[in-house]
PyMOL Python script that loads the backbone (N, CA, C, O; Angstrom):
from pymol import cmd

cmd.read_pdbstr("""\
ATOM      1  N   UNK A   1       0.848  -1.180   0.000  1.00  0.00           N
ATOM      2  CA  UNK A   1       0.000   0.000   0.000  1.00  0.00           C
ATOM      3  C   UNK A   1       0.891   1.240   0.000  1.00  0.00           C
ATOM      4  O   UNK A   1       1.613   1.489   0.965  1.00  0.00           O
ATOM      5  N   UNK A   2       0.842   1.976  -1.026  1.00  0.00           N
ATOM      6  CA  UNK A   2       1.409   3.492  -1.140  1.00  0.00           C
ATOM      7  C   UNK A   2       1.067   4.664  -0.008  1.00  0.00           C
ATOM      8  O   UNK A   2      -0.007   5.231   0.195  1.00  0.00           O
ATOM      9  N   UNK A   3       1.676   4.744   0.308  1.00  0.00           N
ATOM     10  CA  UNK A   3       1.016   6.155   0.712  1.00  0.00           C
ATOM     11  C   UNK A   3       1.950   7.406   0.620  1.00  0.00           C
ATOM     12  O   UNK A   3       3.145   7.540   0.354  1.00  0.00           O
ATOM     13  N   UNK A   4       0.791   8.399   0.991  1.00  0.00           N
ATOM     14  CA  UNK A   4       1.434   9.772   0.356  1.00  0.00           C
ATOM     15  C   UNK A   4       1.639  11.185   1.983  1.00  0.00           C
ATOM     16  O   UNK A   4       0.877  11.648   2.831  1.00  0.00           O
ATOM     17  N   UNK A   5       2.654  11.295   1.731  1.00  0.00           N
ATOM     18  CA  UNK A   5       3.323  12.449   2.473  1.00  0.00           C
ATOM     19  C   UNK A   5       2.627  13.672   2.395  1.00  0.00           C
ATOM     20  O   UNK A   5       2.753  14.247   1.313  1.00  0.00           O
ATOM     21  N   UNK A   6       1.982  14.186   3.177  1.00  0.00           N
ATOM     22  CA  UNK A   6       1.314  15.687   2.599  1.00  0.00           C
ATOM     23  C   UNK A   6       1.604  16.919   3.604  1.00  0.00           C
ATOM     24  O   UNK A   6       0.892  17.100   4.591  1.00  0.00           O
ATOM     25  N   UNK A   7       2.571  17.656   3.321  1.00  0.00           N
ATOM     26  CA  UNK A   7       2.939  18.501   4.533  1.00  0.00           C
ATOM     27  C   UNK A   7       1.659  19.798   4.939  1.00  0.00           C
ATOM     28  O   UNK A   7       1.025  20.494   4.145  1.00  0.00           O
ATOM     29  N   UNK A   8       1.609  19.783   6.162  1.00  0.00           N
ATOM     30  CA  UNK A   8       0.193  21.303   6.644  1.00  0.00           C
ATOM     31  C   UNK A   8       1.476  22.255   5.986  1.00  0.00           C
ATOM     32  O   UNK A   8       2.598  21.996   5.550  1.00  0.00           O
ATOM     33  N   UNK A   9       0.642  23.528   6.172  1.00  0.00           N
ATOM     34  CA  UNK A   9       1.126  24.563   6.361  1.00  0.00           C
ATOM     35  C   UNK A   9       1.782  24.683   7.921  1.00  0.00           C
ATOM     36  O   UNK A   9       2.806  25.364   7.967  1.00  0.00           O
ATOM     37  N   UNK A  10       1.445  24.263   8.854  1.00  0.00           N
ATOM     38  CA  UNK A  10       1.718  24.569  10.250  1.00  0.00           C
ATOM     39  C   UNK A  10       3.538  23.342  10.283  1.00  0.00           C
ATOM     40  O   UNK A  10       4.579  23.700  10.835  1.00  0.00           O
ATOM     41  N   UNK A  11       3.347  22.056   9.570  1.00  0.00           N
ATOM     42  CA  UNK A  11       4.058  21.545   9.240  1.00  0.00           C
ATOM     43  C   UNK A  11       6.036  22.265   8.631  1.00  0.00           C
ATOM     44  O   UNK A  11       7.229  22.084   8.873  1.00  0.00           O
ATOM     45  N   UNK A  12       5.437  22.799   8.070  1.00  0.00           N
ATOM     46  CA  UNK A  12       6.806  23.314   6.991  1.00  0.00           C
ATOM     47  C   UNK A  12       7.145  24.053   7.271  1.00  0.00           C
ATOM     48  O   UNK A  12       8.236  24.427   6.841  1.00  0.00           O
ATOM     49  N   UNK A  13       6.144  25.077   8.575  1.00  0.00           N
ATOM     50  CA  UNK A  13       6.499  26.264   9.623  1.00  0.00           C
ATOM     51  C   UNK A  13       7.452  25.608  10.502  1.00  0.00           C
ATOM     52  O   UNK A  13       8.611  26.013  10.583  1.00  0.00           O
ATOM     53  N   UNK A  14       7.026  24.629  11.156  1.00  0.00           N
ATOM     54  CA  UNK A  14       7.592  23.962  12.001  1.00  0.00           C
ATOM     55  C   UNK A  14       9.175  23.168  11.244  1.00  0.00           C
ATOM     56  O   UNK A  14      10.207  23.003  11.895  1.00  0.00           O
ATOM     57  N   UNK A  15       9.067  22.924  10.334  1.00  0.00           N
ATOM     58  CA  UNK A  15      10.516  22.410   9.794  1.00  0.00           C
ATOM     59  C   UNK A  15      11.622  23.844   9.454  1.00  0.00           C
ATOM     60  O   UNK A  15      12.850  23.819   9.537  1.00  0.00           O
ATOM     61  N   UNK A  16      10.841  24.923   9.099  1.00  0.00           N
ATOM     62  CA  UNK A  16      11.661  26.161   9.320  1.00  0.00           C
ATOM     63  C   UNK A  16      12.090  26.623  10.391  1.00  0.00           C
ATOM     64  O   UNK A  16      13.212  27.128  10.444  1.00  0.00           O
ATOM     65  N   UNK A  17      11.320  26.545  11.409  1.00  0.00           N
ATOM     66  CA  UNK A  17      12.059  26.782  12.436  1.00  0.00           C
ATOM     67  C   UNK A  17      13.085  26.011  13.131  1.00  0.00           C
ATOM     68  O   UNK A  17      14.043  26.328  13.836  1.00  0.00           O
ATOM     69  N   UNK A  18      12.538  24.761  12.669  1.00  0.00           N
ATOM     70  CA  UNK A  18      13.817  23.649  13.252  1.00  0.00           C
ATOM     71  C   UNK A  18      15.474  23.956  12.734  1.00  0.00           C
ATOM     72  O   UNK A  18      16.558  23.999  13.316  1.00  0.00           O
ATOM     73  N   UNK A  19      14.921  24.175  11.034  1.00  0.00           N
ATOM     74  CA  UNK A  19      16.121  24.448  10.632  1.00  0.00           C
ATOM     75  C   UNK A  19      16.922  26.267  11.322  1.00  0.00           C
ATOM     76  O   UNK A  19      18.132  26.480  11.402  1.00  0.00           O
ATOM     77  N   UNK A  20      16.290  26.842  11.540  1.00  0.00           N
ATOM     78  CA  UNK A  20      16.225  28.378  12.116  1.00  0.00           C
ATOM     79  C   UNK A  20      17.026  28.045  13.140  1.00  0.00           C
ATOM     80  O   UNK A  20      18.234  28.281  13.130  1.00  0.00           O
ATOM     81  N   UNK A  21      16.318  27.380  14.253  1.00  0.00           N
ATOM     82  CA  UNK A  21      17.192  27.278  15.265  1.00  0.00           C
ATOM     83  C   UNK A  21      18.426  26.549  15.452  1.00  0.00           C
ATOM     84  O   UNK A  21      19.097  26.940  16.407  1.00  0.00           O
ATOM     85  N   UNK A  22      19.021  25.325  14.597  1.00  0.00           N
ATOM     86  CA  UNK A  22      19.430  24.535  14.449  1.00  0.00           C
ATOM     87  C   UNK A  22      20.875  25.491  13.996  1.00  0.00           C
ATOM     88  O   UNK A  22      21.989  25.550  14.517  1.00  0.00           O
ATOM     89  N   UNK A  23      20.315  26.146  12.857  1.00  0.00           N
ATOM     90  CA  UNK A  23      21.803  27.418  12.128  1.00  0.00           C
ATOM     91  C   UNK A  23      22.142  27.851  12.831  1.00  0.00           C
ATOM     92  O   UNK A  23      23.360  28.034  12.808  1.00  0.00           O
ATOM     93  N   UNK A  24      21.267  28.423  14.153  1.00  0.00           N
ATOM     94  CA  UNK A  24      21.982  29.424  15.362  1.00  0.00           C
ATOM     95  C   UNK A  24      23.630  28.928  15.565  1.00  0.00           C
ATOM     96  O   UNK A  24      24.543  29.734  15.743  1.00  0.00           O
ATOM     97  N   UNK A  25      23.767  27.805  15.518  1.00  0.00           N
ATOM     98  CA  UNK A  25      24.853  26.732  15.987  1.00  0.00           C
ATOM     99  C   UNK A  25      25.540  26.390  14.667  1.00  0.00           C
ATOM    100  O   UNK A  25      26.623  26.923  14.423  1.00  0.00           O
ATOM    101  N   UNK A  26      24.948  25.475  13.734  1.00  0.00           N
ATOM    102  CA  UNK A  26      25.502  24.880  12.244  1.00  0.00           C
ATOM    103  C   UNK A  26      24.507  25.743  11.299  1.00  0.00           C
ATOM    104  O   UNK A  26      23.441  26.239  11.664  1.00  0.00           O
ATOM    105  N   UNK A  27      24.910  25.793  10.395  1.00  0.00           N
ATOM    106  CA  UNK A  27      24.370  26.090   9.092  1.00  0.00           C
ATOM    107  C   UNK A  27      24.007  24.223   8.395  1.00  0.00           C
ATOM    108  O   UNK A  27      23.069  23.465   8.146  1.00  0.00           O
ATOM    109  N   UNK A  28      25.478  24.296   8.360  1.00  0.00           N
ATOM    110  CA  UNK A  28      25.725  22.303   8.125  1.00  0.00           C
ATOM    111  C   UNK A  28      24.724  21.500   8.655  1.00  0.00           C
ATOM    112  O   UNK A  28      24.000  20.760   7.989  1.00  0.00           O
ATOM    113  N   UNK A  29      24.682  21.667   9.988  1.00  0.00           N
ATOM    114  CA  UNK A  29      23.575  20.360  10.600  1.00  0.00           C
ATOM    115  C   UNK A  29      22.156  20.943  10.732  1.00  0.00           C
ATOM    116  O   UNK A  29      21.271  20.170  11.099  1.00  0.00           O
ATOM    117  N   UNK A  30      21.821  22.337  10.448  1.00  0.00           N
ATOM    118  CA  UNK A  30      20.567  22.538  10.451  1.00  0.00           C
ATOM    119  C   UNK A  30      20.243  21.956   8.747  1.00  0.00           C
ATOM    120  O   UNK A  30      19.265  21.257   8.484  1.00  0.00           O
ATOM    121  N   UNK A  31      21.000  22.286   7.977  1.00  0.00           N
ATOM    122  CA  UNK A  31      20.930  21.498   6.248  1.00  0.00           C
ATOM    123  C   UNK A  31      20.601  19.993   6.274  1.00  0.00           C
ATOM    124  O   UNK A  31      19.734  19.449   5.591  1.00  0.00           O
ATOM    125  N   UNK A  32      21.352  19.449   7.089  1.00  0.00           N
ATOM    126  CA  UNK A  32      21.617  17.652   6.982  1.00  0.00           C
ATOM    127  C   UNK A  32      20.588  17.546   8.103  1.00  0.00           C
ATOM    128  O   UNK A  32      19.875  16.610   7.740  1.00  0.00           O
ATOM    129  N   UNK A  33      19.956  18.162   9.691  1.00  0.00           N
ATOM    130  CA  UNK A  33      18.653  17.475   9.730  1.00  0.00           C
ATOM    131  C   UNK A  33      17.491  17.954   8.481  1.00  0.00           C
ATOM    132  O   UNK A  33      16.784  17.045   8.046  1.00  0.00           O
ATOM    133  N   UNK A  34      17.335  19.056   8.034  1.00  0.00           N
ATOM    134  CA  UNK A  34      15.980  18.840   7.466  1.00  0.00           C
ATOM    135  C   UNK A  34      16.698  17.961   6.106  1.00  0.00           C
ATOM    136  O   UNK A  34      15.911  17.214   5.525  1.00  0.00           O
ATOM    137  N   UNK A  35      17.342  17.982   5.867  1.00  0.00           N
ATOM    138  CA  UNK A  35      17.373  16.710   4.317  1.00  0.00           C
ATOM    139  C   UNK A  35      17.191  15.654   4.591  1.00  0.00           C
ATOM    140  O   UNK A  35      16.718  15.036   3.637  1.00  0.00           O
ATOM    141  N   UNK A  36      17.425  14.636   6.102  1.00  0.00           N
ATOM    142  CA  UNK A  36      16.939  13.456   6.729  1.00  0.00           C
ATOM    143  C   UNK A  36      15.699  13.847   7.336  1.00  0.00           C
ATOM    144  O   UNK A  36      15.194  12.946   8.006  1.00  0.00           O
ATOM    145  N   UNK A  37      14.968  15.084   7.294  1.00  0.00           N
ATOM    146  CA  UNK A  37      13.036  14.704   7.866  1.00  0.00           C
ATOM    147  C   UNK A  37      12.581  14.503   6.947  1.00  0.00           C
ATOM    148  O   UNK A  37      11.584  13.781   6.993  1.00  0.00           O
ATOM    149  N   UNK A  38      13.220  15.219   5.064  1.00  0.00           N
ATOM    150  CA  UNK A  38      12.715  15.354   3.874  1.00  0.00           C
ATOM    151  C   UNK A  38      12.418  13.581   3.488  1.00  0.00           C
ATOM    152  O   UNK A  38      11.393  12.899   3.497  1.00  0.00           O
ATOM    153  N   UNK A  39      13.838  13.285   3.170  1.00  0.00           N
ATOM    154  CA  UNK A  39      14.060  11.667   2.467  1.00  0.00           C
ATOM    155  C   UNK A  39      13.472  11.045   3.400  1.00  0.00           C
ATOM    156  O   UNK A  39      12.735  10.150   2.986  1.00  0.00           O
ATOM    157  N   UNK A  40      13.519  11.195   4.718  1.00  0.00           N
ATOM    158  CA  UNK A  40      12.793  10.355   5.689  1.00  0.00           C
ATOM    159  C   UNK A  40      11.250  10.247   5.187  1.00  0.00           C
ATOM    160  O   UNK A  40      10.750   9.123   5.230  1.00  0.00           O
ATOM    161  N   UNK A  41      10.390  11.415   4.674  1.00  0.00           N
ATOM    162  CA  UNK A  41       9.090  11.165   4.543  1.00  0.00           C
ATOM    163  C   UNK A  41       9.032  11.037   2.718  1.00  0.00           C
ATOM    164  O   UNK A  41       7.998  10.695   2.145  1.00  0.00           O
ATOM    165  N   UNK A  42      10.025  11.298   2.146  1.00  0.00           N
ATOM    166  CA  UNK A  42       9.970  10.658   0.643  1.00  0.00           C
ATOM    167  C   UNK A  42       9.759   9.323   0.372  1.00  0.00           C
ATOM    168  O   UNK A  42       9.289   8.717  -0.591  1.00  0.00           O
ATOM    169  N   UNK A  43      10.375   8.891   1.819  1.00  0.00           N
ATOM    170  CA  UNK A  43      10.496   7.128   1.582  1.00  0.00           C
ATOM    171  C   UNK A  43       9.954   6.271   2.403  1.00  0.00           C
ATOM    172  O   UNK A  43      10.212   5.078   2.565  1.00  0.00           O
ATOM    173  N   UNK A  44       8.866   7.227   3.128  1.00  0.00           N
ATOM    174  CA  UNK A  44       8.137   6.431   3.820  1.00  0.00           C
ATOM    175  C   UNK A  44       7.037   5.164   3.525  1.00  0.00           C
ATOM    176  O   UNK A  44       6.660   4.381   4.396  1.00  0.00           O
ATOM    177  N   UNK A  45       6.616   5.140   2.124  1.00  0.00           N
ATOM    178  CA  UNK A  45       5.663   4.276   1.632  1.00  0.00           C
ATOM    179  C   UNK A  45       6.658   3.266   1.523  1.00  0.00           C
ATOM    180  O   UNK A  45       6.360   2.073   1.477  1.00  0.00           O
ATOM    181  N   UNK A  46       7.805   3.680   1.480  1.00  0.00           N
ATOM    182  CA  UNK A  46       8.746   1.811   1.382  1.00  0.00           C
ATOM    183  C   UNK A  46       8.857   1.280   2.354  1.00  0.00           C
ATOM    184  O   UNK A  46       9.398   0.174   2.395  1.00  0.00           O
TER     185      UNK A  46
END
""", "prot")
cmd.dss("prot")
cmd.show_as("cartoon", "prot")
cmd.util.cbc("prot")
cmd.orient("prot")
């Protein structure tokens, strides 16, 4: 069974800020967590 990823708006707020706060510190690791929440929910139907 496929299923499909559908981000809220309140969602992608919330991944901006993760990354927001995350740069305070890295630029680098605020990049590399949201690219592992991204592929994480790209590849969730597998």
């Amino acid at each position: 069974m496929d299923y499909t990823v559908r981000w809220s708006p309140e969602a992608t707020e919330d991944l901006e800020s993760i990354a927001k706060y995350i740069s305070r510190d890295s630029d680098y690791y605020a990049q590399a967590v949201v690219s592992k929440i991204l592929d994480t929910s790209r590849t969730i139907s597998e």
